[in-house]
C-alpha positions as CSV (number, residue, x, y, z in Angstrom):
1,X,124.9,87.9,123.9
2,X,125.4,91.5,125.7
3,X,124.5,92.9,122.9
4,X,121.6,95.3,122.9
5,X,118.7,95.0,121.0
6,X,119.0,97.3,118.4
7,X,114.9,98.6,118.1
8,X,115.0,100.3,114.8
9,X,116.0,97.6,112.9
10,X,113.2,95.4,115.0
11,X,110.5,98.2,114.1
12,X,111.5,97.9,110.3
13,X,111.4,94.3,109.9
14,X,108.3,94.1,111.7
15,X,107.0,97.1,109.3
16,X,108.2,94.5,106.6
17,X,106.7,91.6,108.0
18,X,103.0,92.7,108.5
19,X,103.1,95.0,105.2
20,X,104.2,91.7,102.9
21,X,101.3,89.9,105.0
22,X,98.7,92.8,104.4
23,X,99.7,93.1,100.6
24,X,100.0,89.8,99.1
25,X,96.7,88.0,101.7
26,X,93.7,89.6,99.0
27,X,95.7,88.9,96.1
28,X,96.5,85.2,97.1
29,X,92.8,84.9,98.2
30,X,91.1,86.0,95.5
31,X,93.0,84.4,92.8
32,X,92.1,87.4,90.5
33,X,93.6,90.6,89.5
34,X,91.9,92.8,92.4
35,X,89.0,95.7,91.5
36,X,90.7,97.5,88.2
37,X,93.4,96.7,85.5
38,X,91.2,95.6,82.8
39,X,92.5,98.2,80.7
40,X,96.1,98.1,81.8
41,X,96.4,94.9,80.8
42,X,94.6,95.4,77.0
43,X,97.5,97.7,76.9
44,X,100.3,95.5,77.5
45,X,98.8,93.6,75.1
46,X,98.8,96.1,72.9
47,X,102.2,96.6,73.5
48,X,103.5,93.8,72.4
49,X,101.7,93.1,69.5
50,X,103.2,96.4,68.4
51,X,106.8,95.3,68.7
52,X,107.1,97.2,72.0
53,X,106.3,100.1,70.0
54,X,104.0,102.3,71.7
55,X,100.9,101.9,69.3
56,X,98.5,105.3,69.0
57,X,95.8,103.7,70.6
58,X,95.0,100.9,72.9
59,X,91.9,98.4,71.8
60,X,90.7,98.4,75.1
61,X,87.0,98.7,75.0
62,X,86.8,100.0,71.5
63,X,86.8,103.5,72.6
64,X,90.0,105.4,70.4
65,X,91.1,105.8,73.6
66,X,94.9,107.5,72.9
67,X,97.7,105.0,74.4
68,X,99.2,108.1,76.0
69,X,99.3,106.5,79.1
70,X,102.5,106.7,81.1
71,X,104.3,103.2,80.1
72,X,107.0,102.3,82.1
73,X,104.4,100.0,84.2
74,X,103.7,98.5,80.8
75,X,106.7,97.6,79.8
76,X,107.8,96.1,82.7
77,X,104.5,93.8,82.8
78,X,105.2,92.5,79.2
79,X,108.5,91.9,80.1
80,X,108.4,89.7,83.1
81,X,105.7,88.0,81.3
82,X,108.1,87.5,78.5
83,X,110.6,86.2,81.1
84,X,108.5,84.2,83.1
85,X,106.9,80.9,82.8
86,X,103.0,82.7,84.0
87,X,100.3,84.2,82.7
88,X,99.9,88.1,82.0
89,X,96.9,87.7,84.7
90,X,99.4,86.4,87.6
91,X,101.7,89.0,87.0
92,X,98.9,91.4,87.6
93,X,97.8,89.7,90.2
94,X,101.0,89.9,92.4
95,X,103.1,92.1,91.2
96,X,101.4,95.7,92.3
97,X,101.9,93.6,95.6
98,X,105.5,93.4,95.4
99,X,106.4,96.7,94.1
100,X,104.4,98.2,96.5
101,X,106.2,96.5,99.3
102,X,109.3,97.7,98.3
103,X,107.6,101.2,99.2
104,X,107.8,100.6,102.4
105,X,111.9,100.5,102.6
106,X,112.3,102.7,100.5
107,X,109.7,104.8,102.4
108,X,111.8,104.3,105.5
109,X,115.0,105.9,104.1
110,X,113.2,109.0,103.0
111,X,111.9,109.0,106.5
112,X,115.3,108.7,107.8
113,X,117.2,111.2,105.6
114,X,114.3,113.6,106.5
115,X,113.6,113.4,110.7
116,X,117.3,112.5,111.1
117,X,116.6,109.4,113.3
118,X,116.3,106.1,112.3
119,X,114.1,105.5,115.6
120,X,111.6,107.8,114.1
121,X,112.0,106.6,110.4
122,X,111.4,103.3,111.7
123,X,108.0,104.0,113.5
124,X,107.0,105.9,110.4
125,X,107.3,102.8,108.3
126,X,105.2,101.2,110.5
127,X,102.4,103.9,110.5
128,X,102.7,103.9,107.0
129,X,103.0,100.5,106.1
130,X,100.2,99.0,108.0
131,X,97.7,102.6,106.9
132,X,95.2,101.3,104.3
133,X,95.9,104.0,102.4
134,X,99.4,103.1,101.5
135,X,98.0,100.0,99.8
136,X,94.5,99.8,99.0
137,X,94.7,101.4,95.6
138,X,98.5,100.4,94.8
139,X,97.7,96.4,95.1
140,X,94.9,96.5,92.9
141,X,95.6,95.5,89.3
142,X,95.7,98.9,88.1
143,X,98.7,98.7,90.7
144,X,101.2,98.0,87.7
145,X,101.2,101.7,87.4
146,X,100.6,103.2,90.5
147,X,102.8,100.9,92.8
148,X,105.5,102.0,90.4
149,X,104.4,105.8,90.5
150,X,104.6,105.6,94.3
151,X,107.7,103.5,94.5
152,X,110.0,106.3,92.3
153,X,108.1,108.8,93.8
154,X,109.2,108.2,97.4
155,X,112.9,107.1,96.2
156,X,113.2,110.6,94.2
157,X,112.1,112.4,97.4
158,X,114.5,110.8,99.4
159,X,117.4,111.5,97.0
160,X,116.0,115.0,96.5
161,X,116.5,115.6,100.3
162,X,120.0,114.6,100.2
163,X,120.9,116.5,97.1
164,X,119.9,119.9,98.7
165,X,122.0,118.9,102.0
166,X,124.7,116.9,100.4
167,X,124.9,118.4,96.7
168,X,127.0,114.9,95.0
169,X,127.0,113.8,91.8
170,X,125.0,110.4,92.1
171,X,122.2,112.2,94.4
172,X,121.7,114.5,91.5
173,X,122.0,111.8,88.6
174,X,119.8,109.1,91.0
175,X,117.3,112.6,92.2
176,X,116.6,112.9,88.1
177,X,116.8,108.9,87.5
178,X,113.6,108.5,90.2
179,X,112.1,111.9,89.0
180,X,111.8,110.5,85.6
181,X,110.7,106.9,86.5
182,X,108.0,108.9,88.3
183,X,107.2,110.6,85.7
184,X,106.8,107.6,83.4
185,X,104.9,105.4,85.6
186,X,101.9,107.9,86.4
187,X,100.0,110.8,85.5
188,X,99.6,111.7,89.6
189,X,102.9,110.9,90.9
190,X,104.4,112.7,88.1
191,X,102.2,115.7,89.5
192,X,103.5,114.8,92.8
193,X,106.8,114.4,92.1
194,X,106.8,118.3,91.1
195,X,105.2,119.7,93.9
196,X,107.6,117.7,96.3
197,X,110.8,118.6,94.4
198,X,109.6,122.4,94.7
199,X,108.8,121.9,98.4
200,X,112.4,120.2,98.8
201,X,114.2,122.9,97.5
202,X,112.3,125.7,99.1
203,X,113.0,124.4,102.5
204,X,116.3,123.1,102.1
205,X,118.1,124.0,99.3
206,X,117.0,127.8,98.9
207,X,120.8,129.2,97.6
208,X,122.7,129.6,94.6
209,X,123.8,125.7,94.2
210,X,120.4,124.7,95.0
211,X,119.0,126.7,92.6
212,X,121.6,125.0,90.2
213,X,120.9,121.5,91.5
214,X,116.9,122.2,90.9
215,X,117.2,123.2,87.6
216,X,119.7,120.6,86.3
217,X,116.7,118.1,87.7
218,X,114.3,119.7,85.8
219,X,116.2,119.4,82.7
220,X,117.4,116.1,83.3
221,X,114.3,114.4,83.9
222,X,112.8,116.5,80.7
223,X,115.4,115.0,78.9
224,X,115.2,111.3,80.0
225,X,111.4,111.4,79.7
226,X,111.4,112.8,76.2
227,X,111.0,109.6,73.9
228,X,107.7,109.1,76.1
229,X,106.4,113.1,75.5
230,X,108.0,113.4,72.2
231,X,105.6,110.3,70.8
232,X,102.3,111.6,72.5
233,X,102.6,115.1,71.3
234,X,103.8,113.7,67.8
235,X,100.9,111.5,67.8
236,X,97.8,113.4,69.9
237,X,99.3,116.4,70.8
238,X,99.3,117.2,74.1
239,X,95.6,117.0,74.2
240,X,94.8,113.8,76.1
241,X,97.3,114.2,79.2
242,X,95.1,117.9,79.4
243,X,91.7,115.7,79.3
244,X,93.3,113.2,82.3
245,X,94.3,116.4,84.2
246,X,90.4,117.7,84.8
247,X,89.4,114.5,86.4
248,X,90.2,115.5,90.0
249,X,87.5,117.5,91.4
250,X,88.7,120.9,93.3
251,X,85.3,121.8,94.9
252,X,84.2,122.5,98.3
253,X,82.2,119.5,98.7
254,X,85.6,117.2,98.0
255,X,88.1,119.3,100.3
256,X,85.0,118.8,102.9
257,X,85.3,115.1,102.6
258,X,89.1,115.4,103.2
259,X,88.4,117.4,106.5
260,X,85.8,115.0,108.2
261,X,88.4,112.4,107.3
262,X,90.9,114.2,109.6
263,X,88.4,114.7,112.0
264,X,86.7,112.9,115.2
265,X,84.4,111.0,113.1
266,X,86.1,108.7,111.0
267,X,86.3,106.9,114.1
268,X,88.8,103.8,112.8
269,X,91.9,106.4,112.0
270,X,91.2,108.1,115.6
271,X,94.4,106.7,117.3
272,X,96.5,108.4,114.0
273,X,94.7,111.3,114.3
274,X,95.8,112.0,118.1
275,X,99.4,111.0,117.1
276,X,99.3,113.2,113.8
277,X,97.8,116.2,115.6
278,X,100.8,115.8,118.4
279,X,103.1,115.5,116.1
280,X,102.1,118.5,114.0
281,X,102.3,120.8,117.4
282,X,105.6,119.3,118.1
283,X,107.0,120.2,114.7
284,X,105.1,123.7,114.3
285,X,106.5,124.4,118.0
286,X,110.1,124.0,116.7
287,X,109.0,126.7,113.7
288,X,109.4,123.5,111.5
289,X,106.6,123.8,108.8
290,X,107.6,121.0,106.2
291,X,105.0,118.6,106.8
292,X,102.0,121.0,107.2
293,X,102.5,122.7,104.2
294,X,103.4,119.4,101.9
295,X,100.2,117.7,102.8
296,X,97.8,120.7,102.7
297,X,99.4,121.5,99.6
298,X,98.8,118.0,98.4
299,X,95.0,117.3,99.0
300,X,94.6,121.1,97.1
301,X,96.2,120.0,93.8
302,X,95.1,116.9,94.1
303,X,91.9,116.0,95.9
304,X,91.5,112.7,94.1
305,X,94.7,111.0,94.5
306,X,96.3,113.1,97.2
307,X,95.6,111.5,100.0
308,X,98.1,108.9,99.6
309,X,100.8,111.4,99.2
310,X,100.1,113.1,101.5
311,X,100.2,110.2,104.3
312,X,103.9,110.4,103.6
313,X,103.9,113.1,105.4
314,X,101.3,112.6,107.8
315,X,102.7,109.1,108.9
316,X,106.1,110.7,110.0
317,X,104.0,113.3,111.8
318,X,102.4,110.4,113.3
319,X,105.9,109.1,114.4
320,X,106.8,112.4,116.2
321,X,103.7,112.6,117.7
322,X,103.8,109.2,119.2
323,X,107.3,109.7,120.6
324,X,106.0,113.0,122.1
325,X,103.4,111.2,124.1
326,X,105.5,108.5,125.1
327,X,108.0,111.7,126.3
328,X,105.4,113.3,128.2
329,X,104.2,109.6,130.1
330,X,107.8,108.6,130.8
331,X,108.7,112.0,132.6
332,X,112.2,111.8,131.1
333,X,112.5,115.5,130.0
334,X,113.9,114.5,126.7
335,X,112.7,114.2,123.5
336,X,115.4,112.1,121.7
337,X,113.4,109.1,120.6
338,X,116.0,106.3,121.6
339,X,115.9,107.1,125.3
340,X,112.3,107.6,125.4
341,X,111.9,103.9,123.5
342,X,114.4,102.5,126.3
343,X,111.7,103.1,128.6
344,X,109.0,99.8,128.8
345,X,106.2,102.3,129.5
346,X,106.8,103.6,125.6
347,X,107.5,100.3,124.4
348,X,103.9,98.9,125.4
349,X,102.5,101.9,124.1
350,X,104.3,101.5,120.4
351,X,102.9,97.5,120.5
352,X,100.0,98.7,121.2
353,X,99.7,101.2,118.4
354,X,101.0,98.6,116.1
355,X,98.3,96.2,117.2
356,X,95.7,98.7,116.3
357,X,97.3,99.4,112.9
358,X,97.5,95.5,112.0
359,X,93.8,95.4,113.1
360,X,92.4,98.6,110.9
361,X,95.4,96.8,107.9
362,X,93.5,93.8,108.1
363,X,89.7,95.0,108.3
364,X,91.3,97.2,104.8
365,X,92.0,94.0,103.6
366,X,88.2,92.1,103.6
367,X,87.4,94.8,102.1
368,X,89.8,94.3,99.3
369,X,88.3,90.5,98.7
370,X,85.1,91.9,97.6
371,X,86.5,94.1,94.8
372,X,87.5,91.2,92.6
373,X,85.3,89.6,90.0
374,X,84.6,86.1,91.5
375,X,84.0,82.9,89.4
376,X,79.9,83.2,89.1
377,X,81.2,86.8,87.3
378,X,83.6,85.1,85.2
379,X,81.4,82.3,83.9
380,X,79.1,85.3,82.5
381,X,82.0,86.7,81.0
382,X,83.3,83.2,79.4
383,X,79.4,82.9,78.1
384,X,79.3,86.1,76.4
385,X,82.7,85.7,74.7
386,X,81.8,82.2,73.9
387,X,78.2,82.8,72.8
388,X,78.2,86.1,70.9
389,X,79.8,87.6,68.0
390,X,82.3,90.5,68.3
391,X,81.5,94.5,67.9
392,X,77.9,93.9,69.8
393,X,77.2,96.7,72.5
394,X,76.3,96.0,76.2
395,X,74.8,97.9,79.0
396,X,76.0,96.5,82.5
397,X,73.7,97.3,85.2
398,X,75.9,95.8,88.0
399,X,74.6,98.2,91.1
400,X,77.6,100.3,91.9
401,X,77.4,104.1,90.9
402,X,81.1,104.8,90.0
403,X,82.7,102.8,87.3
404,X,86.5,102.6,88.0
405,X,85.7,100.9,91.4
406,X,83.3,98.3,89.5
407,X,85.8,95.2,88.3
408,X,83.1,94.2,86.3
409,X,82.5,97.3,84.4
410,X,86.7,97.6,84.0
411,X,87.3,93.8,82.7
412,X,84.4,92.7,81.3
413,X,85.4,94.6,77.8
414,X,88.9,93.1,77.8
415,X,87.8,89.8,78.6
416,X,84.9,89.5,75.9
417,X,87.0,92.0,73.5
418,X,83.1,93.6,73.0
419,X,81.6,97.4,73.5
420,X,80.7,98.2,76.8
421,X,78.5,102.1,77.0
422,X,78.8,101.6,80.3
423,X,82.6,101.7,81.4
424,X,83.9,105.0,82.1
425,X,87.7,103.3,82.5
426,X,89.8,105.5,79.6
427,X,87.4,108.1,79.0
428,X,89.3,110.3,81.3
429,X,91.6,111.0,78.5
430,X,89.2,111.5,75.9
431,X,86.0,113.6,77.9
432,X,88.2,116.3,78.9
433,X,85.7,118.8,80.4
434,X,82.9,116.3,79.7
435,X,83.8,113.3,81.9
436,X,81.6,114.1,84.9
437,X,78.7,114.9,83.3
438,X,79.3,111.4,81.5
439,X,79.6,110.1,84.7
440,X,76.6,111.7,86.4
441,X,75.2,109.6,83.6
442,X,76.4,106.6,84.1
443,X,75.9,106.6,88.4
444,X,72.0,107.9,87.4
445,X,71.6,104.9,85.1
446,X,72.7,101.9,87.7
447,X,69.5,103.4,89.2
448,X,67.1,102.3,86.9
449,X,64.4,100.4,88.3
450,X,62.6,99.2,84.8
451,X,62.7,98.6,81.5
452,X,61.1,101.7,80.7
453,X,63.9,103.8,82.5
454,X,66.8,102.2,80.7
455,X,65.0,102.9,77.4
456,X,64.2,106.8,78.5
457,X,68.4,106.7,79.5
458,X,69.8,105.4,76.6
459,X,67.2,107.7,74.2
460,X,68.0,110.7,76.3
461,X,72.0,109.6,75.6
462,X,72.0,108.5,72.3
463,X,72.9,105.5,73.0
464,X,72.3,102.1,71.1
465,X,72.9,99.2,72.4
466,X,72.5,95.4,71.6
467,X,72.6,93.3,74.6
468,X,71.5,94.8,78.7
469,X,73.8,92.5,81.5
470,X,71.9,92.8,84.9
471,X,73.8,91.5,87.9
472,X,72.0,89.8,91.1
473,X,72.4,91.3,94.2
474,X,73.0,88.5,97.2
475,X,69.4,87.6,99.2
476,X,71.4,89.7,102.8
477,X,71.5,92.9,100.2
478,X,68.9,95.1,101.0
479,X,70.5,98.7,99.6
480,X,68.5,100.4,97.4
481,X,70.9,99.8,94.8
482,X,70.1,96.0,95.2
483,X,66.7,97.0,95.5
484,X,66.6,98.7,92.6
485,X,68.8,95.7,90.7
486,X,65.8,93.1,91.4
487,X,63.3,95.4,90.3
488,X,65.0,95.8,87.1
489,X,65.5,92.3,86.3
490,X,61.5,91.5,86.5
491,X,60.8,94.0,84.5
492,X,63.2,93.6,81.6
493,X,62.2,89.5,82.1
494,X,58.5,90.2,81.7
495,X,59.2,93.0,78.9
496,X,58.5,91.7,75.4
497,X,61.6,93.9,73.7
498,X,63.7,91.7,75.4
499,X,64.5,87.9,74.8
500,X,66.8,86.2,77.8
501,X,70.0,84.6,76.5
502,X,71.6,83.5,80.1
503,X,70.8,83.3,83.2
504,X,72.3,82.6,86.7
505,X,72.3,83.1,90.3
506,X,74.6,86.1,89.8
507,X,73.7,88.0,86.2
508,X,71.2,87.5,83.5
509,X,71.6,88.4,80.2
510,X,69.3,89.8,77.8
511,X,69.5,90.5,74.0
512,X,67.4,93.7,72.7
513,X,64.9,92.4,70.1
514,X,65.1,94.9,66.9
């Protein structure tokens, strides 16, 4: 009963308890796989027809699109569903969820192994598991590959730290274990994984053993990844993971974005930004230049998917920043973050930082319920695979400009097994240099107001097409995209080269008279 309450262990299970709560409430809501996935889950399918061969290419969409895909994600989908008495959708569903929870544990350890406090590694975890970036993307059902990505990713750093310090056996074998399960899980991560092992050794294992250590982890996870490399080169060349690599976007305008999201006005991530910026002039007083450089260095090789790296980082930053402040309120003249948390002045300022992280976790997560297809969408989708015949092209006019955040666009050709133009999902490793310009096509078209524009569009693209989907905005919409959607549907209804096969209070369907 004397005990004391031992605060670290309270910060991490309450890191645990509200991450679980954030992760799993969209997918439990919604019921569906949330936003993407559509063509993960062709590809498990895929899969297993194939023996748990990797096949050449997946069927999703129709599209040749190479199955070079990193497939450890894959594998470990078509087993559980193997394994378990549920459907291949449940297991999307919940398991990016799960995996990604694990993230935050392992998450913490890497935090602890790197600040060498597991006060500070435990107010990390917090920052990071309640940050909306930490989760938004990995519980979606394209999460079967990220959440994994992300998961090895963090444990590899973490081992990778204790290599270079410790130099043992099992942190070498588990540093090139994690490296490859990185590298077999995701294209970004695998990216990631480099760019934080060479950080790593540069800052703390710069000498002769390290140099040793670095390069048997290079080989190693070479080696373990080379049935996966070995197969796509034999069967593409190495072709397709160059077209993946040019769809990040290194230009001014996106490094701008990144900058006005570290700034005063992205008004919701203000109380992280006054912690982060502490925290950075902590560290860079103390000549300690680890963090800075591994995030800037992140968003530049990365602008697309670095920002979630790169709150690694920036969440321990967060951490020491936040145990500065509470320093300088208590007056204690001491930095060491279990006698500044033994004060109550610091211990109402931490709840009250984690009650503004639960609040901007949770607003994260209403967001999430809307980027699910929803059962009006799905009885469209049961029509159309139901009602029409296979190998018929659609054009889905569904109001949002970019396709990989449209669920619609992303499942609707792995649900109906037909053609869709108008899904850009898995043309990112076919384009190559042509993928945004295909995509500046695609955003321009979800403008169309009339049936003359969508027959100027798919003229001036080449495109033929057998059947136009146009989704109903709700009545409170009053975008101009939903503007623009209501527009479109009188027109194509009054148009005479158009005969309307289904209609709804969410989509209407039309079939292009020849």
């Amino acid at each position: 009963m004397n005990r004391k309450l031992d605060f670290p262990i309270l910060l991490l299970f309450t890191a645990l308890l509200f991450g679980i709560i954030i992760r799993f409430y969209p997918a439990i809501s919604n019921g569906f796989p949330l936003n993407d996935g559509g063509m993960f889950y062709t590809m498990v399918q895929d899969l297993k027809a194939n023996g748990y061969a990797l096949p050449q290419f997946t069927a999703y969409n129709h599209a040749d699109i190479p199955f070079a895909y990193p497939p450890l994600g894959f594998y470990v989908t078509a087993l559980l569903s193997a394994l378990l008495p549920v459907s291949d959708l449940t297991i999307f569903l919940y398991l990016p969820a799960l995996v990604n929870t694990f993230s935050i544990l392992a998450f913490y350890l890497f935090a602890k192994e790197t600040l060498n406090s597991r006060t500070l590694a435990s107010l990390a975890a917090i920052i990071y598991a309640l940050s909306p970036r930490s989760f938004l993307w990995q519980v979606m059902g394209g999460g079967v590959t990220r959440s994994f990505g992300m998961l090895f990713l963090i444990l590899m750093l973490w081992q990778a730290v204790r290599l270079f310090r410790e130099y043992k056996d099992k942190h070498l074998f588990l540093t090139i274990l994690f490296g490859a399960g990185t590298v077999l899980s995701h294209p970004q991560t695998a990216l990631h994984a480099a760019l934080g092992g060479i950080l790593i050794f540069l800052f703390y294992g710069l000498n002769k053993r390290g140099i040793l250590s670095a390069i048997f982890v290079g080989l190693g996870v070479v080696l373990l990844t080379s049935p996966w490399w070995l197969t796509i080169f034999l069967n593409h060349g190495f072709e397709p993971l160059l077209s993946a690599g040019q769809t990040s976007k290194r230009t001014l305008e996106f490094y701008l974005i990144v900058l006005q999201l570290h700034g005063p006005g992205n008004y919701p991530a203000i109380p992280f930004l006054i912690f982060l910026y502490i925290g950075l002039w902590s560290l860079l007083k103390k000549r300690d230049f680890f963090f800075i450089v591994w995030s800037i260095s992140a968003y530049l090789i990365d602008p697309r998917g670095g920002d979630g790296v790169a709150l690694l980082a920036e969440s321990m930053l967060v951490a020491v920043g936040l145990i500065q402040l509470s320093a300088w309120m208590t007056h204690r003249g001491t930095e060491q973050p279990e006698i500044v948390l033994s004060q109550r002045s610091s211990q109402i300022l931490v709840f009250g930082v984690m009650f503004w992280f639960v609040l901007v976790g949770s607003a994260s997560d209403f967001q999430l319920l809307n980027t699910s297809l929803k059962s009006e969408d799905l009885e469209m989708i049961e029509w159309v695979d139901s009602s029409i015949d296979g190998d018929k092209t659609f054009l889905l006019v569904t109001g949002r400009e970019f396709s990989m955040s449209d669920p619609l666009q992303e499942w609707f050709p792995t649900l109906t097994e037909q053609y869709s133009v108008t899904t850009l999902q898995g043309l990112e490793w076919t384009l190559a240099e042509r993928f945004f310009p295909w995509y500046e096509q695609l955003a321009e078209f979800q403008h169309c107001e009339d049936a003359a524009c969508v027959d100027e569009w798919s003229n001036r693209n080449s495109v033929d097409y057998d059947y136009l989907i146009v989704m109903i905005p709700a009545e409170t919409d009053e975008g101009e995209l939903a503007i623009s959607l209501r527009t479109l549907a009188i027109s194509v209804s009054s148009s005479d080269e158009y005969a309307l096969m289904y209609e709804s209070e969410r989509a209407l369907v039309f079939e292009l008279k020849k």
